[in-house]
N, C-alpha and C positions, 0 to 999 in steps of 0.2 A: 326849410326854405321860407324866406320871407317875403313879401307879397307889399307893391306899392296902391294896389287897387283891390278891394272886393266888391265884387258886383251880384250883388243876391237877387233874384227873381225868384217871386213867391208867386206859386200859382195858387193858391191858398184855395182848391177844392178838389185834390187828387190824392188824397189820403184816401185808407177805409176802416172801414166799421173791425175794431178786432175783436168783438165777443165771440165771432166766428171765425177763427183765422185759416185754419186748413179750409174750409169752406171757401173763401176770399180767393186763395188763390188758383181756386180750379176754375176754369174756362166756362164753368156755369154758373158763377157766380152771380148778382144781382145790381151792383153798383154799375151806372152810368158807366161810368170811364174806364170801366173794361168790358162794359158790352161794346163802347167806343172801340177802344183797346182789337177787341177779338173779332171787330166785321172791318179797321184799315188791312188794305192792301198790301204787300211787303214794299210796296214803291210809297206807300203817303206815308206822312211824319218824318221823313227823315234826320232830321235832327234832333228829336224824338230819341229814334233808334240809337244813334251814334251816343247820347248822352245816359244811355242805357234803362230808356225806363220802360222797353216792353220788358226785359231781363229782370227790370225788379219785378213784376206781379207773374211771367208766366213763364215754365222749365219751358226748354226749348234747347233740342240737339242741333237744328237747321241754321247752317250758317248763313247767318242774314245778309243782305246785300248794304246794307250800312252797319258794318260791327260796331258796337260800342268803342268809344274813345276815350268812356270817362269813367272817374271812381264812383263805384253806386251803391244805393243801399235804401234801407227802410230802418228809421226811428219810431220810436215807442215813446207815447205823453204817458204823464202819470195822473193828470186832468183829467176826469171824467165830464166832464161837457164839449162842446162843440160851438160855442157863442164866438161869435165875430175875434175879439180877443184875448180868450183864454189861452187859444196854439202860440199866439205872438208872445205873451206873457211869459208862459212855459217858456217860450224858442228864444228870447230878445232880454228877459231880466236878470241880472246876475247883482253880485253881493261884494259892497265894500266893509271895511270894519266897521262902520257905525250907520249905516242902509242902503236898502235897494234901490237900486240902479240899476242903466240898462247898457245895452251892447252899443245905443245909439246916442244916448249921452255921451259914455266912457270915450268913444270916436271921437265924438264933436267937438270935446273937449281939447283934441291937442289933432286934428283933420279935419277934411271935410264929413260929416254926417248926412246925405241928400235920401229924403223920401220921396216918392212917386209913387199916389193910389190916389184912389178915391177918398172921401175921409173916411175914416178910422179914429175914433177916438184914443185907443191908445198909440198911435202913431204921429197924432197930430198933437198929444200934449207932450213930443219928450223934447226936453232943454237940450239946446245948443247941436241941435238937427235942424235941416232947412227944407221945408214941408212942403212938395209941391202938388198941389188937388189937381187930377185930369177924371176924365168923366169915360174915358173909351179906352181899348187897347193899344189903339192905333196913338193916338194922343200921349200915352205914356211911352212907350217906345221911340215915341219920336224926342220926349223929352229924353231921357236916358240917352240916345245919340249925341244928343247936344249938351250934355254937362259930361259925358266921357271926354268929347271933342278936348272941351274947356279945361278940365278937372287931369292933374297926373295923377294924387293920389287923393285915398279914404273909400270908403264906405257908399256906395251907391245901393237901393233897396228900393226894386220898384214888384207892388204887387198887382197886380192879373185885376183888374176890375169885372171880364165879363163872365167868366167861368163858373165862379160863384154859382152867378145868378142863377143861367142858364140850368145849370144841376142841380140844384133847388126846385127849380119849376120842372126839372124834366124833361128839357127841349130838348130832344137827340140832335136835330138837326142843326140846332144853332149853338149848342158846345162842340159839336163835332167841325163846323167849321171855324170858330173861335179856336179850338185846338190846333186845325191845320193855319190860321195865321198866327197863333203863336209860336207856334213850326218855325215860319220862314220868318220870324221875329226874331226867336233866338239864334237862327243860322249868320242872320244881317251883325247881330251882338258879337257871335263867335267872332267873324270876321275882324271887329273892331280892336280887338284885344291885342293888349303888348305880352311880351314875355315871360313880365312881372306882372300881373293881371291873374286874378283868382275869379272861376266863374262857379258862384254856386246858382243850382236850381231845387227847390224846396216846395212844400205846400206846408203851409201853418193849420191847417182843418179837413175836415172831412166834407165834401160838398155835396153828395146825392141827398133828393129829396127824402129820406128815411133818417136820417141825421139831422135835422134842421133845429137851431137854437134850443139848448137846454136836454135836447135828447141826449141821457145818458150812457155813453161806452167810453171805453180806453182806443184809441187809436193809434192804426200806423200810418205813418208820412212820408213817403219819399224824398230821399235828398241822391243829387248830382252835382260832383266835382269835377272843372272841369282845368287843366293848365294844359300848356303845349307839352309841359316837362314830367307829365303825371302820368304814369301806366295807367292803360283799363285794368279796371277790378272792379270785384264786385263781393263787398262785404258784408257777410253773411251773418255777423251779426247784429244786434236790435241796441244801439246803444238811445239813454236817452234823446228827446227831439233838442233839450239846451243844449248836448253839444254842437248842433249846425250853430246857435250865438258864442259858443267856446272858438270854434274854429274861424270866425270873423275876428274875434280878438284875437286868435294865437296868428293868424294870418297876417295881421298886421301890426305885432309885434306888443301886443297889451296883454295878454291873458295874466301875465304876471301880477297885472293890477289892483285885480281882483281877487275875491277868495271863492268865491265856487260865479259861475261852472269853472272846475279844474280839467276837464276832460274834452277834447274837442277828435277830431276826425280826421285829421293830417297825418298822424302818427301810425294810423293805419293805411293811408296812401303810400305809393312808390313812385319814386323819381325814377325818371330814366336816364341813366348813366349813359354816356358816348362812350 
């Protein structure tokens, strides 16, 4: 299935540390965003829930009062740092026969390409994307309302300004409710969406303060897919983080264009047949 819209939301600080990974994912683990994770209520996050990301970090037989609705998972970088653009690099650069490119070029060039973050140095040098700086959460979400409004198709990529921070510094209190209004940010997004509309949700980096710029691990990153036509699932396996930039271009009909990433994440999604 082809896709006239991809709308990527990068929370870009809900990955973790995989030096220890069975560790990670038991209920006493150490990272922010699953102490976050392990003291919400089965009532907060609901969109959250539905999008499947308590299911990515924790087994759980109890059937939730928001079941998942979407395709989910956990990628693996092969980048051992953690700096602001190493995950976008890995997640967003890909290969023509005579150089690298990105996922946001290749768009640009024959769609629209729209950024929404703060700046980012490699977000704000790629050719033939159109870079919009917001300073807050609320601010970029409000953007992203209003070029979907405008916009039928391409490549829309807005990333999370406050999360970062907040898990870096260790504020519980103020990534936790950063989290719950990105909640009801991405339910307002759902809503928005057409038929032909592909919603992915990713994090590019690892954001607790025990990872901060340069601190070397491998990392995993959650990605959710989200379509009206797409079963839940939840894919159990680790494929690279480049295929979420694979399944942007296979989504909207380019992966062909390119010579790696060859491999993207659709192919392990399920349509729902009527």
């Amino acid at each position: 299935m082809s896709y006239k819209r991809v709308i990527l939301v990068d929370l870009a600080a809900l990955g973790l540390r995989s030096d220890n990974e069975s560790a990670q994912h038991n209920s006493d683990n150490d990272t922010l965003l699953t102490h976050v994770l392990n003291q919400s209520a089965e009532s907060a996050l609901p969109t959250f829930h539905k999008l499947g990301l308590f299911n990515v970090y924790f087994d759980s037989d109890e059937e939730s009062e928001h079941p998942p609705i979407a395709t989910y998972g956990l990628t693996r970088t092969r980048s051992i740092v953690n700096k602001a653009c190493s995950g976008l690099r890995e997640m967003f650069d890909c290969s023509l026969s005579y150089r690298v490119s990105s996922v946001f070029e290749e768009v640009g060039k024959r769609t629209n390409s729209i950024t929404i973050s703060r700046f980012v140095s490699y977000l704000f040098s790629q050719e033939h994307s159109r870079h919009i700086q917001v300073g807050n959460d609320q601010d970029a979400f409000a953007v992203l309302k209003h070029q979907l409004e405008k916009n039928q198709a391409g490549f829309f990529y807005l990333q999370v300004p406050s999360l970062q921070t907040y898990a870096q510094e260790n504020e519980f209190e103020a990534f936790t409710d950063a989290l719950n209004e990105v909640d009801q940010s991405l339910n307002q997004v759902m809503a928005q969406l057409h038929a032909d509309d592909l919603l992915m949700v990713v994090s590019s980096r690892v954001g607790d303060n025990r990872s901060k710029d340069g601190f070397s691990t491998y990392k995993i990153l959650p990605f959710m897919l989200y379509n009206q036509n797409l079963k839940a699932k939840h894919l159990l396996d680790k494929p690279f983080v480049c295929e979420v930039g694979g399944t942007v271009l296979a989504a909207l009909g380019l992966q062909q264009d390119v010579i790696s990433p060859k491999h993207n994440l659709l192919p392990n999604s399920e349509v729902i047949v009527d």
